[in-house]
TISEMAR-393304 format. One line per 2 residues: number of its first residue (from 0); their letters; for each residue x, y, z of C-alpha. Coordinates in nm, 4 decimals, decimal comma, padded with zeros to 6 digits, always signed. Layout:
# TISEMAR-393304
NUM> a> X Y Z  ... $
***
This chain:
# TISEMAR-393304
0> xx> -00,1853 +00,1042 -00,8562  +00,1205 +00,0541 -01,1200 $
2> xx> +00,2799 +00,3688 -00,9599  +00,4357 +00,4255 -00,5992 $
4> xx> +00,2058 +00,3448 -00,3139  +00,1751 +00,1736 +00,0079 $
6> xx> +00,0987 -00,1728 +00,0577  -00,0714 -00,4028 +00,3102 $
8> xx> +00,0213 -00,7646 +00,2786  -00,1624 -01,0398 +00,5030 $
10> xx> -00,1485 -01,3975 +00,4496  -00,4365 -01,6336 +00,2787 $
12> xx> -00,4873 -01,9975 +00,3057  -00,4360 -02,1411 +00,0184 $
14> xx> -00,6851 -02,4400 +00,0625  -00,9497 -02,1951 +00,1220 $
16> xx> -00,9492 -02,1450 -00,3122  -01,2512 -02,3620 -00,3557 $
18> xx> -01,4833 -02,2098 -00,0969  -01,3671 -01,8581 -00,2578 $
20> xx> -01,4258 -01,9821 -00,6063  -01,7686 -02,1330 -00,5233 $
22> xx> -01,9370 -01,7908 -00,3558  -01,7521 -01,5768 -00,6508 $
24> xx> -01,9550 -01,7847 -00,8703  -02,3622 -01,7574 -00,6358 $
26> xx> -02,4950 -01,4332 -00,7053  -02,7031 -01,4293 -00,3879 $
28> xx> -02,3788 -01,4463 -00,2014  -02,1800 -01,1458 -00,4366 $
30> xx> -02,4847 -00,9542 -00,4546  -02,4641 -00,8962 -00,0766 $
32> xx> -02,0918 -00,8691 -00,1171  -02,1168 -00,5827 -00,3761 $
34> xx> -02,0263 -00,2304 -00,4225  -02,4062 -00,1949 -00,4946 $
36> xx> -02,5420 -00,3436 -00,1409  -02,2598 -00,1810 +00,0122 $
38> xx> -02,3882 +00,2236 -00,1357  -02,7420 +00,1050 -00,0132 $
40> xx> -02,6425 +00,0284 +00,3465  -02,4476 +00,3053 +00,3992 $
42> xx> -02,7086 +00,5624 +00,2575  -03,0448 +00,4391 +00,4038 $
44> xx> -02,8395 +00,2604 +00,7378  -02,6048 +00,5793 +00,7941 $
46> xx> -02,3099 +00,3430 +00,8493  -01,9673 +00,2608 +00,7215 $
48> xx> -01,9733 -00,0211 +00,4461  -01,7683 -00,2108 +00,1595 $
50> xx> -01,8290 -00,3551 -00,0666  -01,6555 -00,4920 -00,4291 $
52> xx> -01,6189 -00,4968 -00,7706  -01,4597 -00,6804 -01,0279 $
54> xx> -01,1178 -00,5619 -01,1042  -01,1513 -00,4669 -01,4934 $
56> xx> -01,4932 -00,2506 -01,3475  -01,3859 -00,0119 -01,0863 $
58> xx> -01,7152 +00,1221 -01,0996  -01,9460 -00,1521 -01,2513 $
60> xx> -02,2209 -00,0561 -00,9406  -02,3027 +00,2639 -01,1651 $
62> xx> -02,4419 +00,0341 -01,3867  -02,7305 -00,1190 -01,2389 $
64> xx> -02,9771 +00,1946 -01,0767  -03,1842 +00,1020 -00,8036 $
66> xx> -03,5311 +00,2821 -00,6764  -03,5568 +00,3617 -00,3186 $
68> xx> -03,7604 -00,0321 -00,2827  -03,4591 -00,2182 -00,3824 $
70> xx> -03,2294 -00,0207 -00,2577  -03,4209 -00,0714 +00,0606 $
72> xx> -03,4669 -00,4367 +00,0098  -03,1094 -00,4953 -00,0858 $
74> xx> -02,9315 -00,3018 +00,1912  -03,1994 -00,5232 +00,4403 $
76> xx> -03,1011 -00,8222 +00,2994  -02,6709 -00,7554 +00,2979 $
78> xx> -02,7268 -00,6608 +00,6799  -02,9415 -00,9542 +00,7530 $
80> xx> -02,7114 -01,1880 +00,5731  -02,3651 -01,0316 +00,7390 $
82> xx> -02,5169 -01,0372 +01,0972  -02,6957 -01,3999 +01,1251 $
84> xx> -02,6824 -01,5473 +00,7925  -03,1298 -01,5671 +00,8111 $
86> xx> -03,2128 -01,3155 +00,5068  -03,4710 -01,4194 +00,2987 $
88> xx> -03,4188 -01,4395 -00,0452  -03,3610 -01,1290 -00,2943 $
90> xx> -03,6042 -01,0608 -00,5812  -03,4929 -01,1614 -00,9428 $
92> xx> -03,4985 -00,8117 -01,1030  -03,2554 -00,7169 -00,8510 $
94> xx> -03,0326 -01,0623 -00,8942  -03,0520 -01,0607 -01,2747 $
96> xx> -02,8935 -00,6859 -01,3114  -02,5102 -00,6124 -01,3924 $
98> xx> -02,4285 -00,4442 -01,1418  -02,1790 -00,6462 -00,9953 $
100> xx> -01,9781 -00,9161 -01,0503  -02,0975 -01,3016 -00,9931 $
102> xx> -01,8727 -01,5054 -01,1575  -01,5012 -01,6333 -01,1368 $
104> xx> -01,3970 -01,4977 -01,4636  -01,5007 -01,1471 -01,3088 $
106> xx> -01,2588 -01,1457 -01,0793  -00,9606 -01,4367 -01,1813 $
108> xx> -00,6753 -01,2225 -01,3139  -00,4824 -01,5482 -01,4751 $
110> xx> -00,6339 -01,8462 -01,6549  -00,4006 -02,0786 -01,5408 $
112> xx> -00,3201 -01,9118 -01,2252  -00,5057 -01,8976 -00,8760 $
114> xx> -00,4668 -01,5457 -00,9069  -00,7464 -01,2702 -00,8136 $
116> xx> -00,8575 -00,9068 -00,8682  -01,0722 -00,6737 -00,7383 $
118> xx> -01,1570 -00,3189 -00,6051  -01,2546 -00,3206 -00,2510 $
120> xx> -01,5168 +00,0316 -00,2029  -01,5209 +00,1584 +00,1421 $
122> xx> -01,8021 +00,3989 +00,1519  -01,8105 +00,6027 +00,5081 $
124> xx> -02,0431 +00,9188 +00,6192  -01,8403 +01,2375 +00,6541 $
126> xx> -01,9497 +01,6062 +00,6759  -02,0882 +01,7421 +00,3334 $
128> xx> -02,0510 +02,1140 +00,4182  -01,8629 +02,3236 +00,6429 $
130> xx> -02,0175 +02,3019 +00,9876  -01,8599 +02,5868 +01,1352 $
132> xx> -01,9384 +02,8198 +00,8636  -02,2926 +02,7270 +00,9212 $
134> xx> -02,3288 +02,7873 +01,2585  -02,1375 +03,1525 +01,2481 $
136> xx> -02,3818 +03,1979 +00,9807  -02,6525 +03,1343 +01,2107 $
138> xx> -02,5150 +03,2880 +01,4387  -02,5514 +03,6616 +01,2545 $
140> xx> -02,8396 +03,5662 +01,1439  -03,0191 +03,5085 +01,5200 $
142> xx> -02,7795 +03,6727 +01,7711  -02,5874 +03,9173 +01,5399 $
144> xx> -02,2754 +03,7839 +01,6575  -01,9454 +03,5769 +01,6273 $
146> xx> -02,0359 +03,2189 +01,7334  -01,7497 +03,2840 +01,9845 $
148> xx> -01,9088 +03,5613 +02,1568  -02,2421 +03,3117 +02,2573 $
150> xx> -02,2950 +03,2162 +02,5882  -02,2973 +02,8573 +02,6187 $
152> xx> -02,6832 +02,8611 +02,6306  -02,7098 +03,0265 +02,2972 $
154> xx> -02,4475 +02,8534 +02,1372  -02,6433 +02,5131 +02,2731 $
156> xx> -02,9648 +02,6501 +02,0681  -02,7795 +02,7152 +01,7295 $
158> xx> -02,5899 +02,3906 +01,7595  -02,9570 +02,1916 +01,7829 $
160> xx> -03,0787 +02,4092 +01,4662  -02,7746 +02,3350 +01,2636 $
162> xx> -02,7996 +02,0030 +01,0641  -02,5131 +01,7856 +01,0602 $
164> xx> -02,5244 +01,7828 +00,6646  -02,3004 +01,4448 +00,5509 $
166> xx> -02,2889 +01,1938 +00,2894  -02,1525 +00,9034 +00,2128 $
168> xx> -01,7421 +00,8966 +00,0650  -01,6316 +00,6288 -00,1391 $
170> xx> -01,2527 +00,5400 -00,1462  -01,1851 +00,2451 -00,3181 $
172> xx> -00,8259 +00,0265 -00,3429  -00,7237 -00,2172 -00,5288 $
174> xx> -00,7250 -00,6022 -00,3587  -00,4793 -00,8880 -00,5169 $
176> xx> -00,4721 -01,2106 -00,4119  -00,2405 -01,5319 -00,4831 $
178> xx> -00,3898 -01,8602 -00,3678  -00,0223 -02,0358 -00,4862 $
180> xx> +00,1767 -01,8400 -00,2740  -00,1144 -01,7879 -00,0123 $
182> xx> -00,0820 -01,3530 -00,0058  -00,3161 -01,0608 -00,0143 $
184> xx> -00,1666 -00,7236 -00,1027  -00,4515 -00,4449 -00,0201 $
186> xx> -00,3600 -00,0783 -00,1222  -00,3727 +00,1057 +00,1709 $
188> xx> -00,2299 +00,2183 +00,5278  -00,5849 +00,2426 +00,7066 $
190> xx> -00,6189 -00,0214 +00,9673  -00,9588 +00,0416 +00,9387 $
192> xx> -00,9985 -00,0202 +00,5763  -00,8016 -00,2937 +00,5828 $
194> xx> -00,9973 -00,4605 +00,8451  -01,3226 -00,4082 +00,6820 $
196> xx> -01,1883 -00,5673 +00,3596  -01,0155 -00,8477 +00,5454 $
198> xx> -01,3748 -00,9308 +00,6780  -01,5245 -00,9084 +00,3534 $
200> xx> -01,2771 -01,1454 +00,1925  -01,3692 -01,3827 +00,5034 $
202> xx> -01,7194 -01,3948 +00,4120  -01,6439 -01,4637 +00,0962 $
204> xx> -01,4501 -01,8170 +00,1990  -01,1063 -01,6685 +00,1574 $
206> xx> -00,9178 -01,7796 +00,4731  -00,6770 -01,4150 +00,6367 $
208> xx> -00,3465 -01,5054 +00,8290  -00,2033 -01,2215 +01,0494 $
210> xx> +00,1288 -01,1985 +00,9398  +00,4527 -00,9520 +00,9637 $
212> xx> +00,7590 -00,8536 +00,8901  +00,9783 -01,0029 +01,1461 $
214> xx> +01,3633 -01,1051 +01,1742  +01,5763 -01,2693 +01,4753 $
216> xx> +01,7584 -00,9760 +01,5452  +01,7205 -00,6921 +01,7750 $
218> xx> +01,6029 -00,4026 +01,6312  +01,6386 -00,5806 +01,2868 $
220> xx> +01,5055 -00,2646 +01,0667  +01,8377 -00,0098 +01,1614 $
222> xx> +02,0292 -00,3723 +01,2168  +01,9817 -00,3979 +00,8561 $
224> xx> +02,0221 -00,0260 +00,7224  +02,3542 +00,0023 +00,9598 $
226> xx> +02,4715 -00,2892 +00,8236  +02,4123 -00,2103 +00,4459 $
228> xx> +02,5984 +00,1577 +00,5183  +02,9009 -00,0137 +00,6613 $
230> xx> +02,8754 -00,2156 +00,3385  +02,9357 +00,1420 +00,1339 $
232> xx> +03,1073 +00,1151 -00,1907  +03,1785 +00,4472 -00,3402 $
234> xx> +03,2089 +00,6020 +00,0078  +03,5191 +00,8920 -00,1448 $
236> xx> +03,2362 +00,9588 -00,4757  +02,9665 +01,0484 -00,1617 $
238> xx> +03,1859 +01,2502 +00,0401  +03,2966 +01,4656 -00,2609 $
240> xx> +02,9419 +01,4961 -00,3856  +02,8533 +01,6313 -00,0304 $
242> xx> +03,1344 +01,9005 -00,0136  +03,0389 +02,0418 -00,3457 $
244> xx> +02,6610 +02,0657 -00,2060  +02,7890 +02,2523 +00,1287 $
246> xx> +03,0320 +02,4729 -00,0720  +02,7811 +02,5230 -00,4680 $
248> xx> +02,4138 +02,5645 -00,5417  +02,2711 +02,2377 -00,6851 $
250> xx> +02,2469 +02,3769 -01,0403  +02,6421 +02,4737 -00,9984 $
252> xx> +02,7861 +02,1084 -00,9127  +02,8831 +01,9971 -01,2590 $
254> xx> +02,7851 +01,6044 -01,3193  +02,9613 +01,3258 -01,3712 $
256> xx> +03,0696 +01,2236 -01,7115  +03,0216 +00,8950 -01,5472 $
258> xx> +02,6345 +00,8709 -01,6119  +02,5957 +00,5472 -01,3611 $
260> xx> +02,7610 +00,7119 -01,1179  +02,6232 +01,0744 -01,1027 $
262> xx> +02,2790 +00,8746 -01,0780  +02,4814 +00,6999 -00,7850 $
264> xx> +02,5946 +01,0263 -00,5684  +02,2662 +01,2193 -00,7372 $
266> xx> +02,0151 +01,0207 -00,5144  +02,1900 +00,7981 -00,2795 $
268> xx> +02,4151 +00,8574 +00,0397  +02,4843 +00,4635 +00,0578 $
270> xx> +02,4991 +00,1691 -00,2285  +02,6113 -00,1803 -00,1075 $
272> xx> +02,6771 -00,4872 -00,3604  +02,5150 -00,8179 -00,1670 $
274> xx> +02,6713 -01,1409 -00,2722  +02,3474 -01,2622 -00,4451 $
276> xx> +02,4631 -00,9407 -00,7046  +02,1598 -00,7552 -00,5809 $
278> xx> +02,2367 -00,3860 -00,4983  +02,0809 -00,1762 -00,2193 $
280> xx> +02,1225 +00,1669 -00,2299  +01,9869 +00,3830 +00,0987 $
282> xx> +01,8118 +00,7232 -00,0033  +01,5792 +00,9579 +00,2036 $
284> xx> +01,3211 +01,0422 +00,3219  +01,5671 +00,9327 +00,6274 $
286> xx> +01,6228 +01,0214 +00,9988  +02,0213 +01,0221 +01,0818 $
288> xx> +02,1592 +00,9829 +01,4545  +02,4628 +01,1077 +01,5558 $
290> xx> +02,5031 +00,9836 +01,8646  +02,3095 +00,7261 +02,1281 $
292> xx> +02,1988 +01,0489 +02,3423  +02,0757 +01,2346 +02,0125 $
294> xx> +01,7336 +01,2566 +01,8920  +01,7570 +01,1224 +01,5195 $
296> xx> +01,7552 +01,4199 +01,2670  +01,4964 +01,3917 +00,9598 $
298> xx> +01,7217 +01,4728 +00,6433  +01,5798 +01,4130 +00,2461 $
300> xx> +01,9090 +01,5377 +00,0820  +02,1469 +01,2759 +00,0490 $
302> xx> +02,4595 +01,4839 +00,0554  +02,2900 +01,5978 +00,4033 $
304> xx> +02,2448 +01,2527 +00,5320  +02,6643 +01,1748 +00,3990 $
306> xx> +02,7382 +01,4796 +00,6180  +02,5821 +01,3974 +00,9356 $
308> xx> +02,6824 +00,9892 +00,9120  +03,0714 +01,1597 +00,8928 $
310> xx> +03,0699 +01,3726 +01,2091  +03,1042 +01,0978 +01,4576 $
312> xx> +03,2232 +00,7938 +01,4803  +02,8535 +00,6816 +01,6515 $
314> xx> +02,6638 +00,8177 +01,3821  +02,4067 +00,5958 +01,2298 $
316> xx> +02,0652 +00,5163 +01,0336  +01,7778 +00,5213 +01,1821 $
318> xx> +01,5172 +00,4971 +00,8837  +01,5777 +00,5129 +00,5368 $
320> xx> +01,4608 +00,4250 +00,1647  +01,5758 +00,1561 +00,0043 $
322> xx> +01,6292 +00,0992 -00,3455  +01,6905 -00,2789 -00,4873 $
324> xx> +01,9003 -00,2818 -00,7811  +02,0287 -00,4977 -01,0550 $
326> xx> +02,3379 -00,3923 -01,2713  +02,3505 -00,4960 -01,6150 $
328> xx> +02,4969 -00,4238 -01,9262  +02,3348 -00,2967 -02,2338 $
330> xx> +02,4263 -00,2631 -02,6018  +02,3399 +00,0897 -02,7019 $
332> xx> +02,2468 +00,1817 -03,1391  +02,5956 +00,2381 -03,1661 $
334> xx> +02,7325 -00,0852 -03,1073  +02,9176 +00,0278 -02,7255 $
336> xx> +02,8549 -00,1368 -02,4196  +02,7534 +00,0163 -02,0786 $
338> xx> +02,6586 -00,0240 -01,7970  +02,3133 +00,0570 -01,6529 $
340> xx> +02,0944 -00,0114 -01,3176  +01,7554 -00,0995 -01,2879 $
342> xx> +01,5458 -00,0855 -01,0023  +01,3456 -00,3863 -00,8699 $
344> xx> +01,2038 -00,2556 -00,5943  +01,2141 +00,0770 -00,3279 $
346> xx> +01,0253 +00,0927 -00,0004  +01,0687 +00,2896 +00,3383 $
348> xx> +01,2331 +00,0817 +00,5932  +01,1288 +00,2244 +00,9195 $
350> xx> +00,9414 +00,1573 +01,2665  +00,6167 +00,1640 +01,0750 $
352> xx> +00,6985 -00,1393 +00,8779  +00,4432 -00,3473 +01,0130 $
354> xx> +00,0516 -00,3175 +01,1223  +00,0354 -00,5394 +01,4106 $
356> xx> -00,3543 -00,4135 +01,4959  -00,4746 -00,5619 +01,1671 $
358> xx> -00,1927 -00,8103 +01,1404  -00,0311 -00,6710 +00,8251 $
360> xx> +00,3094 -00,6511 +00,6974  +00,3630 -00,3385 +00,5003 $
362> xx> +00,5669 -00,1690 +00,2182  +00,5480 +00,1701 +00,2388 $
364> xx> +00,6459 +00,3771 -00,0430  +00,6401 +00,0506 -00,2837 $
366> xx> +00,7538 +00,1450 -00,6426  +00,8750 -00,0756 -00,9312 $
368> xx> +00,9488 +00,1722 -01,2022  +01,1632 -00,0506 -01,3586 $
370> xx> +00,8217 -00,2860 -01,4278  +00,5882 +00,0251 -01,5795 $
372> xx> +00,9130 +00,1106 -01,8331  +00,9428 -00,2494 -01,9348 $
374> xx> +00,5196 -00,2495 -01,9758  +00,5437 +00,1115 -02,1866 $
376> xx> +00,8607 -00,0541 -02,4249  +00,7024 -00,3565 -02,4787 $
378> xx> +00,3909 -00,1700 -02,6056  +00,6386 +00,0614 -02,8231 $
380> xx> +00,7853 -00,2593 -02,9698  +00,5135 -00,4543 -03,0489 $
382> xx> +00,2754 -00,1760 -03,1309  -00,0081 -00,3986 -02,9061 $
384> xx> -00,1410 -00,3173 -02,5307  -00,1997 -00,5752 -02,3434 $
386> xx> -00,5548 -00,6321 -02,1994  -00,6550 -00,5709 -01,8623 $
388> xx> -00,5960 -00,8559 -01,7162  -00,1977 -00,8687 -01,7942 $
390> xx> -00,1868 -00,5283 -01,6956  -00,2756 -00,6715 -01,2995 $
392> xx> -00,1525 -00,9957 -01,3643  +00,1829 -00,9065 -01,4617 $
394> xx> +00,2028 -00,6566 -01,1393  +00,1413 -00,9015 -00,9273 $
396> xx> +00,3813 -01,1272 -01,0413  +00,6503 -00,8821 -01,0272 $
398> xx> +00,5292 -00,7589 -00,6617  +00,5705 -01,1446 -00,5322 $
400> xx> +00,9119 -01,1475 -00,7240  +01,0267 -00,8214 -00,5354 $
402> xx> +00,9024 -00,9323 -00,2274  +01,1022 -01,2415 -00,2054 $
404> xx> +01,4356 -01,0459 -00,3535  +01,3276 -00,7767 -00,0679 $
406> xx> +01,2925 -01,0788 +00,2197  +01,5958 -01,3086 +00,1161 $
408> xx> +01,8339 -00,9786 +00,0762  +01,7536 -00,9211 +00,3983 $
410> xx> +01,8416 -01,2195 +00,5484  +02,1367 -01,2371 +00,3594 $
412> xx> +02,2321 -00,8989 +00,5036  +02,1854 -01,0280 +00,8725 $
414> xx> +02,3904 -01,3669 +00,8200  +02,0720 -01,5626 +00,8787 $
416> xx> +02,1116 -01,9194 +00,8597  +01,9167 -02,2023 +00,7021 $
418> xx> +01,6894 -02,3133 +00,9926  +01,6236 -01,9547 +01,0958 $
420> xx> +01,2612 -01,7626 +01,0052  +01,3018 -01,4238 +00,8811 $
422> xx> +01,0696 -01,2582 +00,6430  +00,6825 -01,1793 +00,6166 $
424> xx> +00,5844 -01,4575 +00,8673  +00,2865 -01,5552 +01,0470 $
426> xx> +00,2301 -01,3530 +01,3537  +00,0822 -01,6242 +01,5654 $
428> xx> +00,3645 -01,8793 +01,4763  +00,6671 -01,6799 +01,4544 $
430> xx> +00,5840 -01,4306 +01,7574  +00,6463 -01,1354 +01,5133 $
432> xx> +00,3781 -00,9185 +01,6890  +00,6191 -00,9132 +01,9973 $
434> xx> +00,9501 -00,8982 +01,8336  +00,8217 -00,6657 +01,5383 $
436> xx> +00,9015 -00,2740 +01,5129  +00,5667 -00,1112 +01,6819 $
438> x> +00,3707 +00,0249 +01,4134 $
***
C-alpha cells in the first residue's frame, strides 16, 4: 500500500455498520475470524484459509504461540463455526491471548469516521521443494537413469515414493472499508483472494455489493481514451518529440527549457484539458490500432504510440494509462511564479477494468504520488510523523477523492447527462456485468 498497486473495489452496505461493529468487538466471533485460527486450519486441515489482523499489526498472530492442543482445538472450532455455526465454546487461555484483534479500536482507522482497517492473510498449501528435482534424484538413485528414460511403470513407482513436500504460504493485503460512502478497496487482482476475503467480511456482518465499472456507451473504455486523444492539446510539441526519437538516441534529444512541458512530451503521447480543469494525459503501457482490420500493437514509448496514431487516418487507442492532473501555480524561494502539475490519480484503462466473477470494479496500476510527496513534506515541515492510523486514514480519503474525480471525468468526457448512471455501479441494478468490458 501507499505506492502503485492494483485495486479491487466492491460495494458495502452501509447499514450493515452496527452488526460489523458488534462482532469486531466478541472475541469468540474474531478469534475464529483471525490470522491465528486461520494458520491452524490450514496447517493441521491442509486447506486454503484467511484470516485477519488489525491494520496497525500486520503480523499480531506471531504474538500469541499455540501448542499442537490449541492449535487443534482452535482450527476445530473456526471450521465448526464457518460451516454450521454449532461449535462449542473456546477455552479462556486461548480467548484471553493477544493474538488478534477483538475490539473496534483495533481495527477503526478514524474516530469520527466509519472508517476501517485491516490485513486480510490468505494462507494456501503450495510445493515446499522442487518436485522434479526429487524424483530425477530418485530416479539415479533406483534406476540409474533420467526420469525421462522410465517406462511408465517405473516412473509410476518413483512418483508413489516421492512425497509431495508443501507448506502453507501466507500473502496478506491490505482491506479498507468506508461505511459513509458504502466501499471496500481490497489490494489485489486474485479473484480467488478476493472472494475468500469478501466471505470473511460477510461473516463478520459487513454486507458485499457486486459492483462495476460500467458506462452507457458502447465500448465505453476506448470510447473514452479516443475521445480524450481527439481532445489533444500540444499535438505539434508530440509530433516533434517523436521525430527527434526516430531520428536521435534518447540521451541525444536535448530537453525543453520549458520544464512543464518536456515532462509533457517526456511521458505522454496525449494531454486533454476537461472543462472541470482536470487534465488527463494518456501514457503507456498502451496497445495502438491502426486500422479496424489490424490487430492492436502493444507500444510503452510514447513517441512510439504518437507515431503509429499519425499513420492513418483510422488509427486509434485501444488501452492506455491514464494520468489525472491538476495544474497549478507555485511561488518558488525566489519570489517567480510557475507553473507545475500534480498528479491525482493514474490507472490502466483497459478490457480488464472490471472482475465480473467476484463482482469487482478495479484500478489497475493505481498510484497517487502526488499524496506520498504531500505525506513526506508535511513530515519535513513540521518535523512530526503522523501515527498509524493517519497514515491509512488519510489514503483512504484521498483514494475515495480520486475515485470520484476518476468517475465524474469520465462522464464528463462521454457527454453523460444528469439522469444517466455511469460510474462504479451496482452490478445487479445497473446491468454492468452485461454491458461491462469482459475481464
Amino acid at each position: 500500500m501507499f505506492g502503485r498497486g492494483n485495486w479491487a473495489i466492491v460495494g458495502l452496505v452501509k447499514e450493515s455498520l452496527e452488526d460489523f461493529s458488534i462482532n469486531l468487538a466478541d472475541p469468540v466471533r474474531m478469534a475464529a475470524a483471525s490470522q491465528l485460527a486461520a494458520a491452524a486450519v490450514a496447517s493441521l486441515y491442509g486447506g486454503d484459509a484467511t484470516g485477519i489482523n488489525p491494520y496497525d499489526a500486520p503480523r499480531l498472530d506471531e504474538k500469541q504461540e499455540l501448542n499442537l492442543d490449541q492449535q487443534t482445538e482452535l482450527a476445530r472450532y473456526a471450521v465448526a463455526e464457518q460451516v454450521d455455526g454449532t461449535a462449542t465454546p473456546l477455552p479462556e487461555e486461548i480467548l484471553a491471548g493477544s493474538g488478534y484483534g477483538r475490539t473496534v479500536a483495533a481495527f477503526q482507522i478514524h474516530s469520527q469516521l466509519p472508517w476501517f482497517g485491516l490485513w486480510a492473510v490468505y494462507n494456501e498449501q503450495k510445493n515446499a521443494s522442487d518436485l522434479p528435482s526429487m524424483k530425477e534424484q530418485r530416479s539415479y538413485v533406483m534406476l540409474e537413469r533420467p526420469y525421462k528414460f522410465l517406462q511408465p511403470t517405473d516412473k509410476r513407482t518413483v512418483d508413489d515414493q516421492t512425497l509431495d513436500a508443501t507448506a502453507v504460504s501466507r500473502t496478506q493485503v491490505p482491506v479498507l472499508l468506508d461505511f459513509h460512502l458504502g466501499r471496500v478497496y481490497i489490494e489485489s487482482t486474485n479473484s480467488k483472494q478476493i472472494y475468500s476475503v469478501i466471505v470473511s467480511l460477510n461473516r463478520l456482518g459487513a454486507q458485499i455489493v457486486p459492483v462495476a465499472w460500467n458506462y452507457p456507451a458502447h465500448n465505453w473504455t476506448e470510447a473514452i481514451l479516443n475521445r480524450l486523444y481527439e481532445g489533444t492539446q500540444f499535438r505539434d510539441e508530440f509530433k516533434k518529440r517523436a521525430e527527434e526519437a526516430m531520428r536521435f538516441k534518447e540521451k541525444e534529444i536535448e530537453k525543453l527549457e520549458d520544464r512543464e512541458m518536456e515532462a509533457i512530451v517526456s511521458k505522454f503521447f496525449s494531454m486533454t484539458e476537461l472543462s472541470s480543469g482536470i487534465w488527463a494525459g494518456i501514457s503507456g503501457p498502451s496497445r495502438i490500432r491502426i486500422h479496424d482490420a489490424a490487430p492492436p500493437i502493444a507500444v510503452s514509448s510514447p513517441t512510439m504510440a504518437t507515431t503509429l496514431l499519425n499513420l492513418t487516418e483510422a488509427a486509434g487507442v485501444v488501452t492506455g494509462a491514464i494520468t489525472m492532473q491538476e495544474s497549478i501555480t507555485i511561488t518558488t524561494k525566489s519570489g517567480a511564479e510557475r507553473n507545475i502539475r500534480r498528479d491525482i490519480a493514474r490507472f490502466d484503462l483497459n478490457d480488464r477494468i472490471n472482475l465480473t466473477d467476484v463482482g469487482a470494479a478495479m484500478l489497475r496500476g493505481f498510484d497517487m504520488a502526488s499524496h506520498k510527496k504531500d505525506v513526506l513534506r508535511e513530515i519535513r515541515e513540521t518535523r512530526q510523523v503522523p501515527a498509524i492510523p493517519q497514515f491509512w486514514g488519510g489514503w483512504l480519503h484521498q483514494m475515495n477523492n480520486a475515485v470520484h474525480t476518476i468517475e465524474e471525468s469520465f462522464r464528463e468526457v462521454l457527454e453523460l447527462g444528469g439522469d444517466e448512471q455511469g460510474g462504479i455501479v451496482p452490478m445487479q441494478i445497473s446491468g454492468a456485468a452485461e454491458n461491462a468490458p469482459t475481464p
